[in-house]
KOLPA-304710 format. One line per field, with one value per residue: residue in one letter; x, y, z of N, C-alpha, C in turn. Coordinates in steps of 0.05 Angstrom, whole numbers, plus 32768, in hexadecimal, padded with zeros to 4 digits. Each point is the difference from the previous one (the first is absolute). Example, Ala and Ser with C-alpha at 12.3 -4.5 7.8 and 13.67 -1.06 7.14 Angstrom:
residuo <- c(a,s) .
n.u <- c(8108,7FF9) .
n.v <- c(7F8E,8015) .
n.w <- c(809C,7FF2) .
ca.u <- c(7FEE,8010) .
ca.v <- c(8018,8018) .
ca.w <- c(8000,8001) .
c.u <- c(8012,7FF1) .
c.v <- c(8018,8016) .
c.w <- c(8000,800E) .
END
This chain:
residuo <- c(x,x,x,x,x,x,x,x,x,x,x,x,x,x,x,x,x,x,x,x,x,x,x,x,x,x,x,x,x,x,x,x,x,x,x,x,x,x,x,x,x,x,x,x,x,x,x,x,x,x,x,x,x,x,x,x,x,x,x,x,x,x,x,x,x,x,x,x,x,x,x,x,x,x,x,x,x,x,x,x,x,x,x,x,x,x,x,x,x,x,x,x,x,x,x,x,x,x,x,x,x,x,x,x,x,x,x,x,x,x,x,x,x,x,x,x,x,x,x,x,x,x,x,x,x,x,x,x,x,x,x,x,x,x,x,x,x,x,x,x,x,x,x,x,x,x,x,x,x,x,x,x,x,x,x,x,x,x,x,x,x,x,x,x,x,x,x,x,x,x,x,x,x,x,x,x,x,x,x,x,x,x,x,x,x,x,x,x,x,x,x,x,x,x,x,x,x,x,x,x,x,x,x,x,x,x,x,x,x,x,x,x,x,x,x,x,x,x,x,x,x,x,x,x,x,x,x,x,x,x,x,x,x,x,x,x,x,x,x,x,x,x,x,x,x,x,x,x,x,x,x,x,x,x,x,x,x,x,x,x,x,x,x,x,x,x,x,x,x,x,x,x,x,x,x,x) .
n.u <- c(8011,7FF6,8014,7FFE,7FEE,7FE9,7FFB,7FF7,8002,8008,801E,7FFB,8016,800C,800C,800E,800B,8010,8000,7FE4,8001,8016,7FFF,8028,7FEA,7FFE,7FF1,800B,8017,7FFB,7FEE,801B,800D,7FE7,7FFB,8010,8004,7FE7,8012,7FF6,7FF4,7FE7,8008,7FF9,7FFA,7FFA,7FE6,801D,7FFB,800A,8012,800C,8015,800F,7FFA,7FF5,7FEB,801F,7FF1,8000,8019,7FF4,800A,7FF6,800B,7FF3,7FFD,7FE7,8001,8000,7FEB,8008,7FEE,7FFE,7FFC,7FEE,8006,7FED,800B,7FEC,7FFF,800C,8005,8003,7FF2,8014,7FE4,8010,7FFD,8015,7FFF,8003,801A,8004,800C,7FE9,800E,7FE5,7FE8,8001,7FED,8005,801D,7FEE,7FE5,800D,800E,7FEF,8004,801A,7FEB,7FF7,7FEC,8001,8015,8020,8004,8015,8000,8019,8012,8014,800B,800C,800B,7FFE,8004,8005,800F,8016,7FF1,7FF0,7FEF,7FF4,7FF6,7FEF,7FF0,7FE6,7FE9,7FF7,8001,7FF2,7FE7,8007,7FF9,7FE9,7FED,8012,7FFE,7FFC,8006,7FF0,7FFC,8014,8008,8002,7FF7,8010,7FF5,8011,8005,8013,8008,7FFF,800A,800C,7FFE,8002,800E,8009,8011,800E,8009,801D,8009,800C,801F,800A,8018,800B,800B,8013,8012,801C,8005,801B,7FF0,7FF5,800F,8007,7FF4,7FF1,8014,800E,7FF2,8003,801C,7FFE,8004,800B,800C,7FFF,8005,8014,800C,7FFB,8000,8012,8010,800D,8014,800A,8016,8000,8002,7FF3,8007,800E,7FEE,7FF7,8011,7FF9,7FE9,800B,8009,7FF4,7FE5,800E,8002,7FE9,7FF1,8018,8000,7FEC,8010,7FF2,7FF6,8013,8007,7FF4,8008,8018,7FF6,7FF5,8016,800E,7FF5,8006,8013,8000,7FED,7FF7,7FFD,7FFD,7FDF,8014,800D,7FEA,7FFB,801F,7FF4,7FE0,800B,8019,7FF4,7FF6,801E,8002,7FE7,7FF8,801F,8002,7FE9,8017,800E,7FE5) .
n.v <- c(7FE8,800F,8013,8004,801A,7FF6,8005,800D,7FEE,8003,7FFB,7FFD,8011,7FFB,8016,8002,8017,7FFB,8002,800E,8005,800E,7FEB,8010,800C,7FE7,8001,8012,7FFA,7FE1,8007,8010,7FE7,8000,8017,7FFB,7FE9,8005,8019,8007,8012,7FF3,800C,8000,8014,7FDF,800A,7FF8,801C,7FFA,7FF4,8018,7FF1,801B,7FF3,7FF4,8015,8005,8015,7FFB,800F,800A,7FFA,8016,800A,8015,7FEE,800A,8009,7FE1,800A,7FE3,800D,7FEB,7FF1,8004,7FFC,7FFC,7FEC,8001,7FF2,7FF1,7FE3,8002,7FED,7FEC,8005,800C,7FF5,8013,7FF9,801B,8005,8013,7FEA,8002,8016,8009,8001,7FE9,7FFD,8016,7FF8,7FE1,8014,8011,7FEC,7FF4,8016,7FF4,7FEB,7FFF,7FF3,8009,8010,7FFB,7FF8,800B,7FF4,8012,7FED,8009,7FE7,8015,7FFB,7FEE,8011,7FF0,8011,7FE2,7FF9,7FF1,801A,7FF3,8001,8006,7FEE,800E,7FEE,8017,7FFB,7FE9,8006,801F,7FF2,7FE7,8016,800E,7FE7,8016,800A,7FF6,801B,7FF2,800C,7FFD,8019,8014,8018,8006,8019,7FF4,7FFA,8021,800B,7FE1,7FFE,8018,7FEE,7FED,800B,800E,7FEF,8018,7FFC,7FFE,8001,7FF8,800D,7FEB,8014,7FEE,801A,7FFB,7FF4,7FF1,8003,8002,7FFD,7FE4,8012,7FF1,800A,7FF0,8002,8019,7FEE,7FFA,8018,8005,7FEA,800A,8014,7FFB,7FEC,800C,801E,7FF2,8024,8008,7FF7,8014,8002,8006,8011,7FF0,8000,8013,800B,7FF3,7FFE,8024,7FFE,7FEC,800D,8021,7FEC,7FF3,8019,8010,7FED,8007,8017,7FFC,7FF2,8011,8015,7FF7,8004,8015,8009,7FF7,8006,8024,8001,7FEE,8017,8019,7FF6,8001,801A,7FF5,8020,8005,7FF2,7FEF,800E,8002,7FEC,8000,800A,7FEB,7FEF,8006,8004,7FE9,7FFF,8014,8000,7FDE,7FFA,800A,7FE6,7FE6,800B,8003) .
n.w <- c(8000,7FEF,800E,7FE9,7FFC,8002,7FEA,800E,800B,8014,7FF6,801B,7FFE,8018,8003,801A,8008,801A,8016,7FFA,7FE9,8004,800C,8008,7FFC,800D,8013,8012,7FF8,8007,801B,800C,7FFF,8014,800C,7FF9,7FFC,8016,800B,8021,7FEB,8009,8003,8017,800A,8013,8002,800B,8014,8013,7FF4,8010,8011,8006,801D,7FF2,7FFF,7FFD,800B,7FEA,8000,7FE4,7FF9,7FE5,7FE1,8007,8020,7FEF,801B,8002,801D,8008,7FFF,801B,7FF7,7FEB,7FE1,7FEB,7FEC,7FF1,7FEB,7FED,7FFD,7FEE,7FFB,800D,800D,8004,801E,800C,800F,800C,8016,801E,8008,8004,8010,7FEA,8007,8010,8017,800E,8003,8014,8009,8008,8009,8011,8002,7FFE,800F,7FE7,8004,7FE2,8016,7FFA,801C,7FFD,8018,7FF6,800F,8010,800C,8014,7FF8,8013,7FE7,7FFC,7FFB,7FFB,8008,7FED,7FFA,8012,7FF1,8019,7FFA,8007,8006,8016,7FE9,800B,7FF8,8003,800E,7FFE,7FF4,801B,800B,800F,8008,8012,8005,800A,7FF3,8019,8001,8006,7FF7,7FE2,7FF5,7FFA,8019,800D,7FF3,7FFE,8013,7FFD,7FEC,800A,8010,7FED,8002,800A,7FE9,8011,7FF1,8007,7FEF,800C,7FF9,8002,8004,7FFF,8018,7FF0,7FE8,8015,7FFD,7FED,7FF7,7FFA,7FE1,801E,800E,7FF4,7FED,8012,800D,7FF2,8004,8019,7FFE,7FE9,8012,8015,8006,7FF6,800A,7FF5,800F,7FF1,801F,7FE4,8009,8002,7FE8,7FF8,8009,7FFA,7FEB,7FEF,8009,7FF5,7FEB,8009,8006,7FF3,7FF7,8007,7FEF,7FEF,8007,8000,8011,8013,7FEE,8002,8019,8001,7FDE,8004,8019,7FFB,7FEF,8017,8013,7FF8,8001,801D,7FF1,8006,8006,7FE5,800A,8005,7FF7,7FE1,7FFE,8003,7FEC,7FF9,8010,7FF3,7FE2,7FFF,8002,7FED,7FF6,8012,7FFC,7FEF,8005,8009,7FF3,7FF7) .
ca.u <- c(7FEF,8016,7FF7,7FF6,7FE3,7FF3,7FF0,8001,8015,801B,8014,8003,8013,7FFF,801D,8004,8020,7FFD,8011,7FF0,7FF7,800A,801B,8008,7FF2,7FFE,7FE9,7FFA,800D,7FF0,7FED,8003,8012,7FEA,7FF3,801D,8003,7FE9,7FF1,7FED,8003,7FDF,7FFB,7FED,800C,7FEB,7FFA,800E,8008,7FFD,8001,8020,800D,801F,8021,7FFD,7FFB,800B,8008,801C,7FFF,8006,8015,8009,8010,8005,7FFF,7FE2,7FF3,7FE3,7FFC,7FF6,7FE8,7FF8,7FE0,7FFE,7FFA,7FFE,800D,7FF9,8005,7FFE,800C,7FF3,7FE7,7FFC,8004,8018,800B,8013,7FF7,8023,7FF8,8007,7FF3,7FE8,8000,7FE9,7FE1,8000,7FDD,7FFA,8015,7FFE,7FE2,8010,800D,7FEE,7FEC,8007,8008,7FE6,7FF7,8010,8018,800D,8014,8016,800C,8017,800C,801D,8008,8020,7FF8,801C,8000,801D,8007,8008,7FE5,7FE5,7FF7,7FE1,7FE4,7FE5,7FE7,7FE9,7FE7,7FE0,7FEE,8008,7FFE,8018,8025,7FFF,8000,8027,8013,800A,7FF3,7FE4,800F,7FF5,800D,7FF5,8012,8009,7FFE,800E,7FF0,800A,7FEF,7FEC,7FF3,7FF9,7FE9,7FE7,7FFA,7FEF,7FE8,7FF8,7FF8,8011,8019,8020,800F,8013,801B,801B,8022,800F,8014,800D,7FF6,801A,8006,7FEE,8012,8008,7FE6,8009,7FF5,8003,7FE8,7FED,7FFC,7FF5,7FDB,7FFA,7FFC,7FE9,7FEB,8001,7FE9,7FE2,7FF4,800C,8005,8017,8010,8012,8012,801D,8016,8001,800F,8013,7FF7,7FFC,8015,8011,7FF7,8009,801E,8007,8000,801D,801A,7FF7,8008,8013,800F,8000,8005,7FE5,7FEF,8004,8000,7FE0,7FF8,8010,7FEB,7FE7,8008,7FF5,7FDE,7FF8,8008,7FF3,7FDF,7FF7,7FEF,8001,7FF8,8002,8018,7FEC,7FEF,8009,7FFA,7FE1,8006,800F,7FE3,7FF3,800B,800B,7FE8,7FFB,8012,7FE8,7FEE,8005,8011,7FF0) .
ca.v <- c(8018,8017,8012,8018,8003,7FFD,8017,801D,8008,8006,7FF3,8018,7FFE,8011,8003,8019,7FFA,7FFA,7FEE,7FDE,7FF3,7FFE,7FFB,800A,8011,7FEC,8006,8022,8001,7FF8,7FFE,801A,7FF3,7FF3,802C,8016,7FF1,8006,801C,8000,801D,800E,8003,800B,8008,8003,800D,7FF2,8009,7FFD,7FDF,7FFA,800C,800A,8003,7FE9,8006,8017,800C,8004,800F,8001,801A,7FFA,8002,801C,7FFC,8001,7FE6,7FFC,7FDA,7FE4,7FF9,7FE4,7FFA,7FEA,8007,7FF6,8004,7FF6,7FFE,7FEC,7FE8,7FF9,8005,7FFE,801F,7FFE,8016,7FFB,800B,8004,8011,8001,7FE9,8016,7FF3,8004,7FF8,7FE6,7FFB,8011,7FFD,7FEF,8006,800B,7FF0,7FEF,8013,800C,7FE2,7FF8,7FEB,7FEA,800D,7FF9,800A,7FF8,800C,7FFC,800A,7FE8,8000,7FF5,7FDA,7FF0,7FFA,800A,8016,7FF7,7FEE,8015,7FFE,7FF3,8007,7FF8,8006,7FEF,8013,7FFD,7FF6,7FE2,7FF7,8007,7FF7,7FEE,8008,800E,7FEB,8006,7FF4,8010,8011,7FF5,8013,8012,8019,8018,7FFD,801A,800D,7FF7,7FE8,8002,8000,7FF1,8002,801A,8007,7FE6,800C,800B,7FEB,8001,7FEC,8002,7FFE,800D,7FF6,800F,7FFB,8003,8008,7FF9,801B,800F,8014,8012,802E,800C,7FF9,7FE9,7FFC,7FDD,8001,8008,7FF1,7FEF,7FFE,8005,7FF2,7FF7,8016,7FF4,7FEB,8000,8009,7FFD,800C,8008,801C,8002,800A,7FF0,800B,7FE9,7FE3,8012,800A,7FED,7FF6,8005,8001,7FE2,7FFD,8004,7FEF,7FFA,800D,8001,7FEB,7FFC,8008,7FF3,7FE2,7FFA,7FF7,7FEB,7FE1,8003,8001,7FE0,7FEA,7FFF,7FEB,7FEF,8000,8001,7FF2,7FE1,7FFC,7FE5,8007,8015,8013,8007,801A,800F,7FF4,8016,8015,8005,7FFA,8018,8017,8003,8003,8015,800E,8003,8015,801D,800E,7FFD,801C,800F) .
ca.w <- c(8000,8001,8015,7FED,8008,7FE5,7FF4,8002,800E,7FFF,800A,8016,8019,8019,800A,8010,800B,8017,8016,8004,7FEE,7FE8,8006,7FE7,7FE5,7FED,7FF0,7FF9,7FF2,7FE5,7FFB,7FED,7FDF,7FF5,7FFB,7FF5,7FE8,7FE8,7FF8,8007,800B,8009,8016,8016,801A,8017,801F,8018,8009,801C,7FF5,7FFB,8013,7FEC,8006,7FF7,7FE1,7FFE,7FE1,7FF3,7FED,7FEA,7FF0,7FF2,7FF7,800B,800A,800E,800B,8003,8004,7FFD,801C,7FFA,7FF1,7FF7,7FEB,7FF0,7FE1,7FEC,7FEA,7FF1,7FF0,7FE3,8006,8010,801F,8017,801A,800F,801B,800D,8018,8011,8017,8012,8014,8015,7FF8,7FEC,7FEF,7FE5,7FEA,7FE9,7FEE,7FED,7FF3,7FF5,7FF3,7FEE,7FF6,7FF8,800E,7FF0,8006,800A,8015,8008,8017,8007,8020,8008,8016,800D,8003,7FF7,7FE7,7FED,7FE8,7FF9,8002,7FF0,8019,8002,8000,8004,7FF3,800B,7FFD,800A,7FED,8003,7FDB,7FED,8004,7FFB,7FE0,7FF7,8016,8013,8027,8008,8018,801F,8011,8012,8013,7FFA,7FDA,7FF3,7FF4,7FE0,8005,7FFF,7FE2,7FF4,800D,7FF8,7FE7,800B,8005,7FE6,7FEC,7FF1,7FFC,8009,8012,8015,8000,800E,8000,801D,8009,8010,8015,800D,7FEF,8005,8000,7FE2,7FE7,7FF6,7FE5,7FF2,8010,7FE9,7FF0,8008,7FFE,7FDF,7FF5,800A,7FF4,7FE7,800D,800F,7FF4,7FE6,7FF2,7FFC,8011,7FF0,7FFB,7FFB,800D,801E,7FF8,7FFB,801F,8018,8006,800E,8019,800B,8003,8019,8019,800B,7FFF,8016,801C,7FFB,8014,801A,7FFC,8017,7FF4,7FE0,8010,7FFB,7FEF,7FF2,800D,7FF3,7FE9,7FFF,8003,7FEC,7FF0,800D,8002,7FF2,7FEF,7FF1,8016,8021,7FF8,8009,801C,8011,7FFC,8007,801D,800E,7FFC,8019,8016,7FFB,800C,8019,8005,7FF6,8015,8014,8009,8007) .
c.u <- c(8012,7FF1,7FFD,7FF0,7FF0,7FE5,800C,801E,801B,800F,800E,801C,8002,8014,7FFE,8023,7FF9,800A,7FF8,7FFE,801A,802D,8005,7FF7,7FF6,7FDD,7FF7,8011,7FF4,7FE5,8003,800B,7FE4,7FF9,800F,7FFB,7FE7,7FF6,7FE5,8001,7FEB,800D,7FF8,8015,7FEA,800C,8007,8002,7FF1,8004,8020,8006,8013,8012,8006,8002,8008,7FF8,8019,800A,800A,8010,8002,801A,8010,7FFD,7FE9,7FF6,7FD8,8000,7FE7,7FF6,7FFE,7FE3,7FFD,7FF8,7FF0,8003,7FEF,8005,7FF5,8015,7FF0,7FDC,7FFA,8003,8019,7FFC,800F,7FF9,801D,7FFB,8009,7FEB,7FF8,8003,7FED,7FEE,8005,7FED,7FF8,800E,7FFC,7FF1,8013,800C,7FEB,7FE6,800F,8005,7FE4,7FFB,8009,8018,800B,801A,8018,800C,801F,8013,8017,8004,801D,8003,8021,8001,802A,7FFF,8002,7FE6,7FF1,7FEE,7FE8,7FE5,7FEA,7FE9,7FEC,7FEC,7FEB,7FE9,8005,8005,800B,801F,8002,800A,8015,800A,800B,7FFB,7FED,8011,7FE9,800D,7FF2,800F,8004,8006,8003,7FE4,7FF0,7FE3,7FE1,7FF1,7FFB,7FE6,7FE7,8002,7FF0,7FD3,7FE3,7FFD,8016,800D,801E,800C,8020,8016,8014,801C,800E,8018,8017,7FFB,801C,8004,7FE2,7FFF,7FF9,7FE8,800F,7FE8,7FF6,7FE5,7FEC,7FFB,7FF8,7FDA,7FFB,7FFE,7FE5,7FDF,7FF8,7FF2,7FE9,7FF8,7FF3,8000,801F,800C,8018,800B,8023,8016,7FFE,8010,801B,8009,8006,8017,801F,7FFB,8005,801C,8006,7FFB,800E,8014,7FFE,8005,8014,8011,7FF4,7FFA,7FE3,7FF1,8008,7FF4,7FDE,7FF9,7FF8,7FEF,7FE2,8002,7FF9,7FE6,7FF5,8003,7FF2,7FEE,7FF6,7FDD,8000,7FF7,800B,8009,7FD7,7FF4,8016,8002,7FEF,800E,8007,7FEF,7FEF,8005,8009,7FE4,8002,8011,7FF8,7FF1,8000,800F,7FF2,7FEC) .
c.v <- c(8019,8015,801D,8001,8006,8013,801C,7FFD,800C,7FF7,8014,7FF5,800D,7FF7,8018,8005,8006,7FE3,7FE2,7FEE,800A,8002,7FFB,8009,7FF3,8007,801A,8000,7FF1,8018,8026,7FF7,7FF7,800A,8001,7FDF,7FF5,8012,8000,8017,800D,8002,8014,7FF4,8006,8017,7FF6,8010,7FF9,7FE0,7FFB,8010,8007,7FF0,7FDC,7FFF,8022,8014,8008,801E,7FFB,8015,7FFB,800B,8019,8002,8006,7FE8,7FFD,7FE2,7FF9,7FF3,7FDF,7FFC,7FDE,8005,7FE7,7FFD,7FF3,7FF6,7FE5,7FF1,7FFC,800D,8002,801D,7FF7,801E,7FFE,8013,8001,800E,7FF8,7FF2,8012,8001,800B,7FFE,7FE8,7FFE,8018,8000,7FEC,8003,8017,7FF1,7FF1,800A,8002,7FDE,7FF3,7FE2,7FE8,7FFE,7FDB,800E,7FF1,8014,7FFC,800B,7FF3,8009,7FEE,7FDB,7FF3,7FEA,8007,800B,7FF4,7FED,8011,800A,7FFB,8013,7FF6,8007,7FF8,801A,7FFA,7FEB,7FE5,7FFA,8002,7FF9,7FE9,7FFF,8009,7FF1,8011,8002,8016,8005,7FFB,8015,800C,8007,8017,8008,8021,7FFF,7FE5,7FE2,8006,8000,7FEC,7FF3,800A,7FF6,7FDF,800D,800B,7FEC,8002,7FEB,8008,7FEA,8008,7FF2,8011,7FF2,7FFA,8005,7FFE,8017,800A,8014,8014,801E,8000,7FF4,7FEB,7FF6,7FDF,8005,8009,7FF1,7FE0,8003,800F,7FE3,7FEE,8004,7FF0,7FE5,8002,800D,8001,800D,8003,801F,7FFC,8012,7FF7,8012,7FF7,7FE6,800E,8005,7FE9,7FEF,8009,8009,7FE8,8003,8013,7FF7,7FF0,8002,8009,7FE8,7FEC,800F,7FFA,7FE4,7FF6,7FFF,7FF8,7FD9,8006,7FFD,7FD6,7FF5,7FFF,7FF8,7FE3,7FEB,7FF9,7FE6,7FDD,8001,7FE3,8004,8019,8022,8006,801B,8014,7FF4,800E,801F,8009,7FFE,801A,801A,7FFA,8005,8016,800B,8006,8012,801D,8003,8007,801C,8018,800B) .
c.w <- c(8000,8010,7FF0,8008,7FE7,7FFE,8003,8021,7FFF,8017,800F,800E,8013,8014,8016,8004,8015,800B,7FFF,7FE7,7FE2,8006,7FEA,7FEF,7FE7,7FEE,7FFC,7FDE,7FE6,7FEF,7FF1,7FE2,7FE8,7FF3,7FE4,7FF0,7FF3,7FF9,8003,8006,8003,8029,8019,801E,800D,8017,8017,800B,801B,8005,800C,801C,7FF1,800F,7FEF,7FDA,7FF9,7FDE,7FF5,7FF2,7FEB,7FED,7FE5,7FF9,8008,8017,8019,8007,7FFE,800E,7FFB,8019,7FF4,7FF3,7FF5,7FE5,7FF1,7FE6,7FF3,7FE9,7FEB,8004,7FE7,800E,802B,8015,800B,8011,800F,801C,800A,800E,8011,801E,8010,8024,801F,7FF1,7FE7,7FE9,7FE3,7FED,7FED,7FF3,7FED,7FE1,7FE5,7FF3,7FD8,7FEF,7FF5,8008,7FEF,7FEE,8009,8009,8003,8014,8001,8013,7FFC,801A,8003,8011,8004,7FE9,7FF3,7FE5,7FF0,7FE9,7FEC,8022,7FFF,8000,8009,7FF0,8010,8005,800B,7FF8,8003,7FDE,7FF0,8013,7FF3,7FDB,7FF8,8006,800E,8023,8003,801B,801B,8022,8011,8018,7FFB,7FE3,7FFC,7FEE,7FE0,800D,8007,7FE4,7FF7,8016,7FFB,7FE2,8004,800B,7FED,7FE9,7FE3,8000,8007,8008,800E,7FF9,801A,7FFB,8018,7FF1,8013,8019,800C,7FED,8004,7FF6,7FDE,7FEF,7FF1,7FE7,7FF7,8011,7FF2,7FEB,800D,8000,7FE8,7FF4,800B,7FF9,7FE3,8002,8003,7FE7,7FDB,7FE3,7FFC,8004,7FEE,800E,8005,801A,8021,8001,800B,8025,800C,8001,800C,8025,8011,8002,8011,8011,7FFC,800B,8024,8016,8003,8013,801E,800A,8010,7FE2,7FE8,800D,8004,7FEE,7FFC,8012,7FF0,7FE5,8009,8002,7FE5,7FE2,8001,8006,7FEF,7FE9,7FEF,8015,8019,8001,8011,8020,8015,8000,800F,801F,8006,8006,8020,801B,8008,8007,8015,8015,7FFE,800C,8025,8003,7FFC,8018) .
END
C-alpha cells in the first residue's frame, strides 16, 4: 500500500528545531532542503506569537549586505507547492514552548482530512558514526502500520510536540506517520548531513517520493571523516566509539540498530518528563 494520498490530498511534512525533536538538525535541515529542492514557493507565516519563551527560542539578528540589521522572531511557516501533479506541504518552524493545545489547532488547521502526514524528528542515541544511522518508522494508526509494515506506536508517557501531533492527526482520522533518526549523541554539538540523508532516504521509502538532493552524499562523508579525525584524538571515546561498533555489528537482526532507537526515544522521554 503506498502512503501517497489520493484524490485531492496532499503529502504533508512536518518538522520543528528545537531540543526535543531535531538532534543535530537533522530534520529542521531536511525539511528547509525540501522548500528549496521542490521549490515550494506559496508560502504563509502562521500567527505564533505568544507560542515561545525567548530564553529557549532566541530571535536572531539579521544583516544584509550593507550592514542593516533585521530580526527573526521564532515562528512557524508553511510552503506549498507540486511534485508533477502531486499537493506537497512543508510545515517548519520553531518547537512551541507555551500554549500546546492552541499551537496544535494552529498547526492542524493548515492539514486537510485527506492529507497525508509525515512527522519528522532525530534524536541523540548510542548509535556509531561509523554505522548507516537507523531510522524509526511507526504510526498511531494500527492499519496503516500493518499496510507500511511498520510498528504501531505503543508508547506511553511523557511526549514533544511532533508526538502530540501524530495523536491529534489519529484523532482526526488523518493519516500519519512518524520517522526518527538516531544520531550519535557524542557528536551532539555538530549538525549532522549523514542524519539528514538518512531520513531523506527514509522519507523516499515510506513515503515514496523522491528527494533529489545530490550534495548530502558529499556532506555526509566528509562529516564522518571529521568524526574521525575527532575521535581519533581521543583514546576514551575512540574505546566508545569500537564498543557501539560492536553492538552494533552483532545485532542478529537488520532491525535491532531501530528497535534501539524506538527504546532509547522512550527513555529519553520519560527522563524529560521526570526533570520537569
Amino acid at each position: 500500500m503506498s502512503f501517497l494520498p489520493s484524490g485531492s490530498g496532499a503529502l504533508v511534512f512536518i518538522a520543528f528545531e528545537g531540543q526535543d525533536a531535531d538532534a543535530s538538525e537533522a530534520a529542521s535541515s531536511l525539511a528547509k532542503d525540501l522548500i528549496e529542492v521542490w521549490d515550494l514557493s506559496d508560502s504563509e507565516i502562521l500567527d505564533t506569537d505568544g507560542f515561545y519563551e525567548f530564553r529557549f527560542s532566541e530571535p536572531e539578528i539579521i544583516r544584509d549586505e550593507d550592514g542593516t540589521a533585521t530580526i527573526a522572531w521564532p515562528g512557524v511557516a508553511v510552503h506549498r507547492g507540486h511534485l508533477g501533479e502531486l499537493p506537497v506541504t512543508v510545515i517548519h518552524g520553531h518547537e512551541p514552548g507555551l500554549k500546546w493545545r492552541e499551537f496544535l489547532s494552529l498547526v492542524l488547521a493548515e492539514v486537510g482530512d485527506e492529507d497525508s502526514v509525515v512527522l519528522l524528528g532525530g534524536l541523540h542515541a548510542e548509535v556509531p558514526h561509523t554505522r548507516p544511522l537507523p531510522v524509526v518508522a511507526n504510526t498511531e494508526d494500527p492499519g496503516l502500520a500493518a499496510d507500511l509494515d511498520i510498528d504501531a506506536n505503543g508508547y506511553e508517557g511523557p511526549i514533544g510536540i511532533l508526538g502530540l501531533l501524530g495523536v491529534a492527526c489519529q484523532w482526526r482520522g488523518v493519516r500519519a506517520i512518524n520517522l526518527w533518526v538516531g544520531v550519535p549523541d557524542y557528536l551532539a554539538d555538530s549538525p549532522s548531513p549523514k542524519a539528514e540523508l538518512a531520513l531523506a532516504k527514509a522519507v523516499e521509502r515510506y513515503a515514496g517520493v523522491e528527494v533529489d538532493i545530490h550534495v548530502l552524499e558529499e556532506e555526509s562523508r566528509a562529516w564522518e571523516l571529521g568524526a574521525d579525525e575527532l575521535v581519533s584524538l581521543n583514546p576514551n571515546l575512540a574505546e566508545l566509539v569500537k564498543g557501539l561498533e560492536e553492538l552494533n555489528d552483532s545485532a542478529d537482526l537488520p532491525e535491532a540498530s531501530g528497535d534501539a532507537i524506538a527504546a532509547e526515544f522512550e527513555r529519553y522521554l520519560r527522563k524529560r518528563g521526570r526533570e520537569k
